[in-house]
N, C-alpha and C positions, 0 to 999 in steps of 0.2 A: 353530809356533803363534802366535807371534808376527805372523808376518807375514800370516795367517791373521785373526786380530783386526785388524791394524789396514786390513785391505780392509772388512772387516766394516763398520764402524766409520766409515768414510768414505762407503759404499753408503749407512747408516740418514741419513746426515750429509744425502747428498743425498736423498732419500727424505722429510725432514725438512722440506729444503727445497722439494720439492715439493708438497708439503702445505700449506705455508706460503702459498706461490705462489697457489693456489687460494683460499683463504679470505681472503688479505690484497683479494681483492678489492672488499671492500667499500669501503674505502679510497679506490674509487671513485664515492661518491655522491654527490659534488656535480657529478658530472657530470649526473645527473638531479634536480637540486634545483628548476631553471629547466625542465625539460619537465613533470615533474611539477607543479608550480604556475600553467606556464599552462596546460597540457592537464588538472587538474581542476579549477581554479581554487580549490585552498585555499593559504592563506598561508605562507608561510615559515618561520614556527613552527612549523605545521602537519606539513609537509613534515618539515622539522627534528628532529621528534620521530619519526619513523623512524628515523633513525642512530640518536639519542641512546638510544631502546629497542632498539638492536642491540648499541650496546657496552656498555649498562648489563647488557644478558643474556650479553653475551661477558664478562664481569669476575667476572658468578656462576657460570655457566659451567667459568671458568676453578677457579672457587675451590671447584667443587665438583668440580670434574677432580682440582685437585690431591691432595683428600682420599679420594678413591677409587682414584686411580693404584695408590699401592701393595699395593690389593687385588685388584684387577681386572687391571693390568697395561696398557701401551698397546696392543694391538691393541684391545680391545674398544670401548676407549672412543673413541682415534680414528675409527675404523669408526662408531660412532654418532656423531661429531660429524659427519661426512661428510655421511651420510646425513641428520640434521637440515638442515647448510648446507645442500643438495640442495634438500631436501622446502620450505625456509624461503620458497623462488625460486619455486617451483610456487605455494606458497598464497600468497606475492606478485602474481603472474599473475593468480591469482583473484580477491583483492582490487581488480587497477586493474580486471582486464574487468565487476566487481561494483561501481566506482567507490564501494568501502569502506574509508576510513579505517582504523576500528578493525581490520580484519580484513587491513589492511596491517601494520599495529601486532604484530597476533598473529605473525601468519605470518611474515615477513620477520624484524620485531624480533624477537619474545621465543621464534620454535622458531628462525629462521636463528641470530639472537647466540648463544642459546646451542650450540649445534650447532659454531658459530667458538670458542667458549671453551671447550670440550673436545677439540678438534683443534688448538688453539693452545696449550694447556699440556703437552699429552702428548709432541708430537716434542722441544718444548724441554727439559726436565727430565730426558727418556730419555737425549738425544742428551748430556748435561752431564753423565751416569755414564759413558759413555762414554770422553768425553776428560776425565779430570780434570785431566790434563798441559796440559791446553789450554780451559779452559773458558772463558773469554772469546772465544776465536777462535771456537769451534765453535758457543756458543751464540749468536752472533753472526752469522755464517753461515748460521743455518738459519731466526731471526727476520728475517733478509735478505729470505730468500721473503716474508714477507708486506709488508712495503713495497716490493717489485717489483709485485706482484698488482694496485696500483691503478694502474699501465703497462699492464700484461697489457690492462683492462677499459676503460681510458680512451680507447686510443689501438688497439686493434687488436679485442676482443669488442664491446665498448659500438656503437664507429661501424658497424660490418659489419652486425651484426645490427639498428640503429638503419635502415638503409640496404634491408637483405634485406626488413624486417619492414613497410617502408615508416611508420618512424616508431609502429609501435604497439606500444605500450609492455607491453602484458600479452602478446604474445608473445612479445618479447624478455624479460622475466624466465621466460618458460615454456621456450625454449631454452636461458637460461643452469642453468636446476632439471635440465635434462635430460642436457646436457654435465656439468655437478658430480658427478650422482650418478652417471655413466657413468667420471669422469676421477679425483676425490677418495679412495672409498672401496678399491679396489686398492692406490692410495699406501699407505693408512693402515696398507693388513693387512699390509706388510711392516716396521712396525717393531717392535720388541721390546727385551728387557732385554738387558746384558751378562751373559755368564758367570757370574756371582758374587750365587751364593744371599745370602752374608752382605748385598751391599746391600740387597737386598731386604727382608730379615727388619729388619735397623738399620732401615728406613725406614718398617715398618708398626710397630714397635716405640715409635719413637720422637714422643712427646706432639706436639701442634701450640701447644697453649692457653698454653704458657708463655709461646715468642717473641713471642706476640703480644701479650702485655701486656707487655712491653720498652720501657722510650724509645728503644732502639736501632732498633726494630719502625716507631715511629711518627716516626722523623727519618726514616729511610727513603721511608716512605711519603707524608709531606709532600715529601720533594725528588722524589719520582718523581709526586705528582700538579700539582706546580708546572710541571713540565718536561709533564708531559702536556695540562696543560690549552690550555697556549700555543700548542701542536702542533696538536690536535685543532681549537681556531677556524678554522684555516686550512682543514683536510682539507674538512671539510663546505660551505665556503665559499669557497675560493678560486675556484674557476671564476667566480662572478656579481660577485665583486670585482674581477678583471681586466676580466670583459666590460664592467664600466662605466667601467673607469681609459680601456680603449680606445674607449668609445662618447665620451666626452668628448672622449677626442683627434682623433677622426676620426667625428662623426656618421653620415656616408655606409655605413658599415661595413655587412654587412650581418645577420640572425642568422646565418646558418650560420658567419659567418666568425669571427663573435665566442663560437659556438657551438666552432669547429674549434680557436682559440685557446686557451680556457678547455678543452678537452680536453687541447693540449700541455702546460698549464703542469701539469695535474693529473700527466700521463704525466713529465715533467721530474722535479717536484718529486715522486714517489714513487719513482724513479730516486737523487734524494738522501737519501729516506726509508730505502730499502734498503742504501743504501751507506754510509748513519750509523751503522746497526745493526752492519755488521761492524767499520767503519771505529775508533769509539767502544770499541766492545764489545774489539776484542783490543789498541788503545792502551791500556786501563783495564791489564791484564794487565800494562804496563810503567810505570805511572806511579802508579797505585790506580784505586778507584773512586771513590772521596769527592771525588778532584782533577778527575776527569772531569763529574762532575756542575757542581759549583763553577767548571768553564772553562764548561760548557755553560749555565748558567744566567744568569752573566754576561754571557756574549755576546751569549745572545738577547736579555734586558732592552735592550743599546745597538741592535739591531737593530729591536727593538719601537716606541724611541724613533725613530727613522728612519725607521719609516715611516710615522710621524704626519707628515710631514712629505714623503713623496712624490708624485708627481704622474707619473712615469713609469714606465709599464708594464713595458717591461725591468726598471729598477730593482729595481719592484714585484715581480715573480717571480724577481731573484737572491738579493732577501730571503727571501721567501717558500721558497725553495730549502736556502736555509742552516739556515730556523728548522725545515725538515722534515727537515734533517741532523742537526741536533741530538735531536727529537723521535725520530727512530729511534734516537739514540745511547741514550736511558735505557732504550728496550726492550732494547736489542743489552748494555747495561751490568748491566742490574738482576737476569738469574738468576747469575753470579755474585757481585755484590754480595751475594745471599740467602745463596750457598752460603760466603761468607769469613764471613760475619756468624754464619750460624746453624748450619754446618753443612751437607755434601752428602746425610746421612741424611735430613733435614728438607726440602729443595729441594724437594719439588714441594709440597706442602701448606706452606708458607708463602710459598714464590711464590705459589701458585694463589689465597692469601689479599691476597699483596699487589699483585694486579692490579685486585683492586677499587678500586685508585686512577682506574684505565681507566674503571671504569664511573660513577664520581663526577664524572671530570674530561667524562665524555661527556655528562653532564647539562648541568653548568655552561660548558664553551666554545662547543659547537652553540647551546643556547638563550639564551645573554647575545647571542650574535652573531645569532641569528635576531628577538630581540624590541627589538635596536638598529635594526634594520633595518624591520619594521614600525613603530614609536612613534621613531625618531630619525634616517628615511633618508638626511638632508643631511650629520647628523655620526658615524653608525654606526662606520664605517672607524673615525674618530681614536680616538672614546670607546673600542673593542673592541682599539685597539693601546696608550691607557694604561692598561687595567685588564691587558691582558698583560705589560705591562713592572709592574707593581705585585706580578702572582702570582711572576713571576719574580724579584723581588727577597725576597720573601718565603720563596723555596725555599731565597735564599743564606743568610736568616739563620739558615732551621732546621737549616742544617749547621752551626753551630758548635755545637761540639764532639763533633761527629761524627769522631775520627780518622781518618787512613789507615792507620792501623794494621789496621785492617779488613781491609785487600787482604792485609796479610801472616800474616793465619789461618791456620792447616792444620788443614783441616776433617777429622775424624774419621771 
């Protein structure tokens, strides 16, 4: 039986990951931040606030996944989140062939985000009953998939289809609606619970309203929207940051080149998005998770400072590389942070609560860096990396006294 469960168990792991894979795609939109704004000609804000109403709907999403999980169970709701992401891409389509803001806003943002935050809470939280013997590694691993996703879209869906579609943009989000809900929902229907009625029943049983008014609840969630917010500036932005660190250095360039660029660093640096998540996520398991955050937030802070002060592109993207290592470490970290702290009964309804960090932080790092860039484009870059090394000092203070005693909970 044994060996029975743990094939099982490793199948949902990847399946999880698969999942992950698919939805983390979005991850890739600043690869269309610059076609988008020259091809309808709205601004960068503009533009901007498409992500930011993706992850604001992915965070409620999430948090209304978690609170439903334990009743409905993950097949259902994955399956609808599938099917949402899907559906989000179609009525994206329609909005650019309708050259509709709002109705990009609708579509994409607020049915695709949320559609991603109920397919994004459900493998993690499933997959983390699972291995309790291993919840860092596991949960870790399967949050892997979704900062792989903006590789997947950046560097092998996005250019193909960019290329097939001859450049027209409400095609390619109508083939990507159509591959999603062909590839996505299948994944979804194979996951399921573990064996064991009792978690289930502990998990509908047990209150959410308490943890959440904890100061435990809210240092948490302060280190994990510090650590998010520093992450996300870059996501939505890195691509048009590099194309101008290299239009400086070599005028002659040409777009496609600086276009094919700004693709690699995205594909790069969600390579070390994905590998932060496991990388962070099963270190925490031997060191705590308090200490992992507190490495990670320090670091980025000297990182942040450095690149106020760069001028080369390589440089510019090993930074950028590392602060998206990290940024994936609090995802790959933070559901068992949830479960030492509060409880594996409690994990997905107070996770799914405490991702609304995600959707706060998706407000404020897309739009500080979108509205530096219209109203301050000479000094956007420096002002947008000392207000990140400021949130990130900020995350270090809210962990005092935060112990790692945390990490050595045995969750009930």
């Amino acid at each position: 039986m044994n060996g029975t469960r743990s094939i099982n168990r490793w199948f949902l792991a990847c399946m999880g990951t698969a999942l992950q894979l698919c939805i983390g795609t979005v991850y890739a939109w600043s690869y269309f931040q610059n076609p988008l704004v020259q091809t309808y000609h709205w601004s960068n804000t503009e533009v901007a606030w498409v992500f930011s109403t993706t992850i604001v709907c992915l965070s409620l999403g999430a948090a209304v996944g978690g609170q439903l999980l334990p009743r409905h169970g993950p097949r259902k709701l994955a399956v609808l989140g599938s099917v949402l992401f899907g559906g989000g891409y179609l009525l994206g389509a329609l909005a650019l062939q309708l050259q509709s803001l709002p109705l990009l806003y609708l579509g994409y943002g607020v049915v695709g985000g949320s559609g991603i935050g109920l397919a994004y809470v459900t493998p993690v939280a499933t997959v983390a009953k699972w291995f309790p013997d291993k919840k860092g590694l596991a949960t870790g691993m399967v949050i892997m998939g979704f900062g792989l996703g903006a590789m997947l879209m950046s560097k092998l869906a996005a250019p193909v289809l960019m290329q097939l579609c001859e450049q027209q943009l409400p095609m390619v989000f109508a083939v990507l609606g159509v591959l999603f809900l062909l590839i996505a929902p299948p994944i979804a229907w194979t996951l399921q619970e573990p064996p064991k009625p009792a978690t289930a029943a502990g998990a509908t049983a047990a209150p959410v309203h308490g943890p959440l008014l904890t100061g435990t609840f809210a240092q948490i969630w302060v280190l994990m929207f510090c650590n998010t917010v520093a992450g996300i500036m870059f996501i939505g932005f890195q691509s048009p940051m590099l194309q101008e660190l290299l239009r400086r250095q070599d005028p002659a360039l040409s777009s496609a080149q600086l276009a094919a660029s700004g693709a690699t660093l995205i594909a790069v640096s969600a390579l070390f998005n994905g590998i932060g998540r496991f990388f962070w996520g099963s270190l925490s398991d031997r060191i705590g998770r308090v200490t992992v955050f507190r490495t990670m937030l320090a670091s980025q802070c000297l990182a942040f400072l450095l690149l106020g002060q760069v001028e080369n592109p390589w440089i510019f993207g090993v930074v950028v590389c590392y602060i998206l290592l990290c940024y994936g470490g609090g995802f790959g970290t933070l559901p068992s942070f949830v479960s030492d702290a509060f409880g594996a009964q409690r994990l997905a309804s107070v996770y799914g609560a405490m991702l609304t960090t995600w959707g706060v932080a998706g407000i404020v790092g897309p739009q500080l860096v979108a509205y530096l860039r219209d109203h301050h484009a000479q000094q956007a870059s420096s002002y947008a990396f000392g207000i990140g090394a400021a949130f990130l000092c900020a995350g270090l203070v809210a962990s005092i006294g935060l112990g790692d005693k945390i990490s050595s909970r045995t969750s009930p």
